[in-house]
C-alpha positions as CSV (number, residue, x, y, z in Angstrom):
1,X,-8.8,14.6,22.6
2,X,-6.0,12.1,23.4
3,X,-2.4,13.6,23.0
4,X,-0.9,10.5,21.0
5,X,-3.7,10.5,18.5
6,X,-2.3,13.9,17.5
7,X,1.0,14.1,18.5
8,X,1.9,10.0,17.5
9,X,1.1,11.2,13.5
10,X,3.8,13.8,13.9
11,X,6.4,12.0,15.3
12,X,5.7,8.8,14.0
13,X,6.0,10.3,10.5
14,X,10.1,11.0,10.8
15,X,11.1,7.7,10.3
16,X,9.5,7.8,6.6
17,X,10.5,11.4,5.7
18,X,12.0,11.0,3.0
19,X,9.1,9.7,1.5
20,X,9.3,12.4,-0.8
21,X,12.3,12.2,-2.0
22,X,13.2,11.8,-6.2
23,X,14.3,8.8,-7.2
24,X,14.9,8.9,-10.6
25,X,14.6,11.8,-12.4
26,X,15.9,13.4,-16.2
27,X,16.1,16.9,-14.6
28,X,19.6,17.9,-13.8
29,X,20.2,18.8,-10.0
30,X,23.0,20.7,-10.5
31,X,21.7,23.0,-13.3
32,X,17.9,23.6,-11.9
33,X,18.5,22.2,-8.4
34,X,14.7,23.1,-7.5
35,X,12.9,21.6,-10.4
36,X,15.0,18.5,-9.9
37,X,14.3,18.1,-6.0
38,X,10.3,18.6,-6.6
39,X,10.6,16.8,-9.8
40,X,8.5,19.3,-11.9
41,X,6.0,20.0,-9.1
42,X,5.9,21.5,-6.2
43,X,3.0,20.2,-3.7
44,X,1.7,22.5,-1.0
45,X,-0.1,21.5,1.5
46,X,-2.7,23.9,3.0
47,X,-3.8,23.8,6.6
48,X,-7.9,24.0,6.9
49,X,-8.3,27.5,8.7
50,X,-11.3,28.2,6.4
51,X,-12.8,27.3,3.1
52,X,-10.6,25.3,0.9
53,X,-11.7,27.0,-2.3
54,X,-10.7,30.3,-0.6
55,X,-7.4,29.4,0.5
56,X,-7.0,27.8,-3.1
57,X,-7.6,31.7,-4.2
58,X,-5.9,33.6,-2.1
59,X,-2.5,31.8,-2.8
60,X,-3.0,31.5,-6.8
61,X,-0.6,34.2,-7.2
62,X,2.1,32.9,-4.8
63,X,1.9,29.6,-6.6
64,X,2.2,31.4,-10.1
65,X,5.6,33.6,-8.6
66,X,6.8,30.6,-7.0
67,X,6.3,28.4,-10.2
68,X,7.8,31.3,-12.4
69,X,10.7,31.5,-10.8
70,X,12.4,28.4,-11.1
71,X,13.3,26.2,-14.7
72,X,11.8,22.9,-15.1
73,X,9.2,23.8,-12.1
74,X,5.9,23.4,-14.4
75,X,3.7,24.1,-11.8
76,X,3.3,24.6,-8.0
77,X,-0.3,22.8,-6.6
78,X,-2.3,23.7,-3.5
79,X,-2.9,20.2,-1.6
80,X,-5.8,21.2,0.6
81,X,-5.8,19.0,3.9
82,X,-8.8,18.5,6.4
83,X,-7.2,18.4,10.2
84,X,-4.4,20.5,11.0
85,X,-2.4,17.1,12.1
86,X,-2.9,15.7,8.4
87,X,-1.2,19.0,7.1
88,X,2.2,18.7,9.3
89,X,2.0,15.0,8.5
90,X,1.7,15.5,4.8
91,X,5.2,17.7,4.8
92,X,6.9,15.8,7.3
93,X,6.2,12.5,5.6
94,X,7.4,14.2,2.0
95,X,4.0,13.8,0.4
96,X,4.5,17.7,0.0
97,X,7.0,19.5,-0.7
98,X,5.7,22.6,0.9
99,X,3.3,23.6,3.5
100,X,2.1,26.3,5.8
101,X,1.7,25.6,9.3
102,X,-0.2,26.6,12.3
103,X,2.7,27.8,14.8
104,X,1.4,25.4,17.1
105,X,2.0,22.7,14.3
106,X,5.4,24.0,13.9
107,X,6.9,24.0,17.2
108,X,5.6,20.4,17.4
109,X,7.3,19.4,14.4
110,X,10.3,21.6,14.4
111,X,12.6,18.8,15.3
112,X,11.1,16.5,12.6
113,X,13.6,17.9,10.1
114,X,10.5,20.4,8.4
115,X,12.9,23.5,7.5
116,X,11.1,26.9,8.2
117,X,11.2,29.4,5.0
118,X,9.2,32.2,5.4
119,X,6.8,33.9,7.9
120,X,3.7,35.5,7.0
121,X,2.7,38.9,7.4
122,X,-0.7,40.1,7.8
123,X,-2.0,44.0,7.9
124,X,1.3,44.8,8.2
125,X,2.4,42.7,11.2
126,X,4.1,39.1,11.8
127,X,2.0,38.4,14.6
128,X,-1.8,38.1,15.0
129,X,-4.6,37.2,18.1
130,X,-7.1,35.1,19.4
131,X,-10.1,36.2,20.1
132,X,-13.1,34.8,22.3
133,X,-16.5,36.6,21.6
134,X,-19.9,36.0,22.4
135,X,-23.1,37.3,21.0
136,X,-24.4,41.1,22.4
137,X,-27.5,39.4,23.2
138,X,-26.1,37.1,25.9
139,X,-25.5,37.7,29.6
140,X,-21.8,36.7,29.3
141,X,-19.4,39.8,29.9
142,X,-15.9,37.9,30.8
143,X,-14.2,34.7,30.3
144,X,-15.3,33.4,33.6
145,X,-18.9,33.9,33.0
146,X,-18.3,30.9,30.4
147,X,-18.4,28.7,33.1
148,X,-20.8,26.1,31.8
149,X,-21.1,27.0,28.0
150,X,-20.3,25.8,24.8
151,X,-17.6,26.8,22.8
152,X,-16.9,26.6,19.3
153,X,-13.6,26.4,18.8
154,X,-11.0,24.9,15.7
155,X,-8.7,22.1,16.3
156,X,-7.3,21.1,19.2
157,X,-3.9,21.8,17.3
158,X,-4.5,25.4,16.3
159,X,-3.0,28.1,17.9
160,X,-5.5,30.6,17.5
161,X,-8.6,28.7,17.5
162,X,-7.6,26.0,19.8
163,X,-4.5,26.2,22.5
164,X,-4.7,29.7,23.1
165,X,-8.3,30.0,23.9
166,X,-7.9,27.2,26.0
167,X,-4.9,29.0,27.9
168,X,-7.0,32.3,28.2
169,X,-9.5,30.6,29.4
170,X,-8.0,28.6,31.9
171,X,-5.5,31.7,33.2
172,X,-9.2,33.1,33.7
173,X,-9.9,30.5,36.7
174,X,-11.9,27.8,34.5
175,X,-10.5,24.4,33.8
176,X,-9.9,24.4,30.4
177,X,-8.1,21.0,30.4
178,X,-5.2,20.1,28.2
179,X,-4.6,17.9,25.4
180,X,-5.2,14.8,27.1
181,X,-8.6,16.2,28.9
182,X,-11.8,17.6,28.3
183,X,-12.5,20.9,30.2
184,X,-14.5,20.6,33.5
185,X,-16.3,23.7,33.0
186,X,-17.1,24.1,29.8
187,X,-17.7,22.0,26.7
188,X,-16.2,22.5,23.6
189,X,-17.4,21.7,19.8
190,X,-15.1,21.2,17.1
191,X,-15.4,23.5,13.9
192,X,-12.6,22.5,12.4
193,X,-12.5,25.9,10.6
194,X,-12.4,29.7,12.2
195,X,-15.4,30.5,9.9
196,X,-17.5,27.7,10.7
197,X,-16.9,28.5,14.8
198,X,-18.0,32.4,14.1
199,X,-21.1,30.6,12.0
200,X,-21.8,28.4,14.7
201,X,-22.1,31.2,17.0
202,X,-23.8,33.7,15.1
203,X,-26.6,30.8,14.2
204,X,-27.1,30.8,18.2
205,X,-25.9,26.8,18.5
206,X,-22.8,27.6,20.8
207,X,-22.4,30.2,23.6
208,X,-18.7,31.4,22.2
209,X,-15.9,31.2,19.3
210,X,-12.8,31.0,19.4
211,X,-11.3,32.2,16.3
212,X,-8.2,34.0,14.9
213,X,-8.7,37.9,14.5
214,X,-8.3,37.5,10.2
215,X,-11.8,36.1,10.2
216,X,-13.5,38.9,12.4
217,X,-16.5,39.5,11.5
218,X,-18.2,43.4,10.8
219,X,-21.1,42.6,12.6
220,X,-22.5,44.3,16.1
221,X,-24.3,41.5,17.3
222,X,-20.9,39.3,18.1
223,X,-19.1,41.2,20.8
224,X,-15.4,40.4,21.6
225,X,-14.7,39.0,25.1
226,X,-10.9,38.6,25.5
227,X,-7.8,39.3,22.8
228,X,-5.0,36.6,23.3
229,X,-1.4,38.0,23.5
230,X,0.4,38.1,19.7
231,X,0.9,35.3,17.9
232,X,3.0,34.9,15.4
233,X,2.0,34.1,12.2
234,X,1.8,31.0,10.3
235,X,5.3,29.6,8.7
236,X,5.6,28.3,5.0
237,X,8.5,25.3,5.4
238,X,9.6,23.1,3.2
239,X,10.0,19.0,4.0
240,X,12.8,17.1,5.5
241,X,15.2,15.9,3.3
242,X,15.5,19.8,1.2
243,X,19.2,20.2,0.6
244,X,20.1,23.9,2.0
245,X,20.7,25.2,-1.7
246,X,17.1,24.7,-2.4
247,X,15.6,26.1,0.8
248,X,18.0,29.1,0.0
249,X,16.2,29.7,-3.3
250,X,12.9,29.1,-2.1
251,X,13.3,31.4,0.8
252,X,14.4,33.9,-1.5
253,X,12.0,33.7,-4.0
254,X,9.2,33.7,-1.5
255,X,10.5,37.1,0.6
256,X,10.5,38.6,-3.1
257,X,6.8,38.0,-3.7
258,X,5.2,41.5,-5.3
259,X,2.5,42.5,-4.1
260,X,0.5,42.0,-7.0
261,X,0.6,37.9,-6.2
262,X,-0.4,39.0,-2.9
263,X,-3.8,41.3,-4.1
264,X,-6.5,38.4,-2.9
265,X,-4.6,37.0,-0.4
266,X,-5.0,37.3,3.5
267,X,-1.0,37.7,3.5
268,X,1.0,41.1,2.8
269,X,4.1,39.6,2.0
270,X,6.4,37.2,3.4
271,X,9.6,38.0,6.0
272,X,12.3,36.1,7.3
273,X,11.7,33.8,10.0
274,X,14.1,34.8,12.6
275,X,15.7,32.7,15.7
276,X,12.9,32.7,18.9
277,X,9.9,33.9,17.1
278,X,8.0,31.1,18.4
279,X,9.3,30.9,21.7
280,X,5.8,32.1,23.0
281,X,3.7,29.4,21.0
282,X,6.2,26.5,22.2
283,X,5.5,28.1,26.0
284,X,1.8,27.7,25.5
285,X,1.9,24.6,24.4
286,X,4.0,23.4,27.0
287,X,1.2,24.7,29.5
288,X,-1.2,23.1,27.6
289,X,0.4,19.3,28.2
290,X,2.2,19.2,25.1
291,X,5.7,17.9,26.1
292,X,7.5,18.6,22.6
293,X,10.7,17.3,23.6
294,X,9.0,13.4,24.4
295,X,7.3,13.5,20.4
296,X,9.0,10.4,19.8
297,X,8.4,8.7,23.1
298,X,4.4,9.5,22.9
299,X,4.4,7.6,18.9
300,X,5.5,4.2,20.1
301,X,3.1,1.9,19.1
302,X,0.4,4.4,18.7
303,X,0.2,5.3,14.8
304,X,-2.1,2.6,13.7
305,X,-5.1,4.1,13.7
306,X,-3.9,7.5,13.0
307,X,-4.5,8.4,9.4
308,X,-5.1,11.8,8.4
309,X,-9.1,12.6,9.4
């Protein structure tokens, strides 16, 4: 995968940020400043880390609590997306007016102008892993008996499924490549969903997944090989352009949630997302090739041919 095909959508998209933004509206911005800034609706955009239909469910209730809480908000919408670089570009660009984001995704559009509301929390921690596993029937006890395999992995944008395998892998003596090279020793195959690389594996067509640990499966025939450091969870942030007042009440609203909107999803509730949390993502990706500060540098001239996929 070619680091300007992903990284020149992210950039790319600031200059048109404000995409998004009203216009003209009849809802008054001083009385119901949230209703007015998503003019009725609020857009979400949700990242593909398993089935959309799922993901549609599982965040129903936040929607509904979200939705309720503000005047002349009629509705908030789950925008499913289909490549974790169409879902950063959807918020950055204003298309949305919400979104949750891979941490990977986030640190490489942090300094787009997305504004980071909430953190989620998951089985009672703000942090999660990457796992590698293999099937019990297979020869293959540690990473470095991959040498030569197929992996099914995510994206080559997600954190769980994509740059931290690849860093495990390669602090295990393989070249894993980076984001502008294939691996030397090992091939991978796209999923483009943690479910599908655990199916993919437990169907016998790849040697390995790579997979965040929320879509473990209960079954003794896949057999863990390594557990990535913590990772800390996905963000919810809101697009450029979102005056501080709003963000304010969003953020609120969302660290409020009860748990009875939270009852079918993967999240426990939602904290505050404090300064450094992901220091550790943006030091991964930096070892993985990704030079965040040069986003704009690698979009010049690239972008034509980059529409969401």
């Amino acid at each position: 995968m070619n680091r300007r095909t992903y990284l020149g959508l992210i950039a790319g998209s600031a200059t048109i940020g404000a995409a998004g933004c009203l216009g003209d509206t009849e809802i008054d911005s001083d009385e119901h400043p949230v209703g007015a800034w998503a003019n009725g609706t609020i857009e979400f955009a949700l990242p593909p880390f398993q089935d959309a239909e799922e993901l549609e469910q599982q965040y129903a209730g936040t929607f509904e609590w979200l939705a309720d809480g503000f005047e002349e908000v009629d509705s908030v919408e789950g925008t499913p997306t289909t490549s974790y670089s169409a879902v950063v570009e959807s918020v950055v660009q204003g298309h949305t007016e919400l979104a949750n984001l891979s941490p990977i995704i986030y640190v490489l559009a942090r300094d787009e102008g997305i504004h980071p509301l909430a953190i989620n929390w998951s089985h009672g921690s703000d942090a999660y892993h990457s796992y590698i596993a293999t099937r019990a029937e297979t020869d293959v006890e540690t990473l470095a008996d991959l040498e030569g395999a197929t992996i099914a992995m995510v994206d080559p944008l997600s954190s769980s499924g994509g740059m931290f395998p690849r860093y495990m892998l390669a602090e295990a003596g393989l070249d894993a490549g980076d984001i502008d090279t294939e691996p030397a020793d090992f091939d991978i195959e796209w999923s483009f969903g943690h479910d599908a690389a655990l199916q993919a594996l437990e169907n016998g067509h790849v040697d390995a997944a790579a997979y965040g640990d929320f879509q473990h499966p209960d079954d003794d025939a896949i057999v863990k090989l390594a557990e990535s450091d913590p990772i800390p969870f996905d963000p919810i942030v809101a697009k450029p352009e979102t005056p501080e007042s709003v963000r304010e009440q969003l953020s609120d609203r969302l660290l409020e949630t009860p748990d009875d909107a939270l009852e079918d999803h993967r999240v426990d509730r939602y904290g505050p997302v404090e300064a450094g949390t992901y220091d550790p993502v943006r030091n991964v990706a930096e070892e993985m090739g990704i030079e965040i500060a040069d986003l704009e540098e690698d979009s010049d001239g690239e972008d034509d041919d980059n529409e969401s996929a």
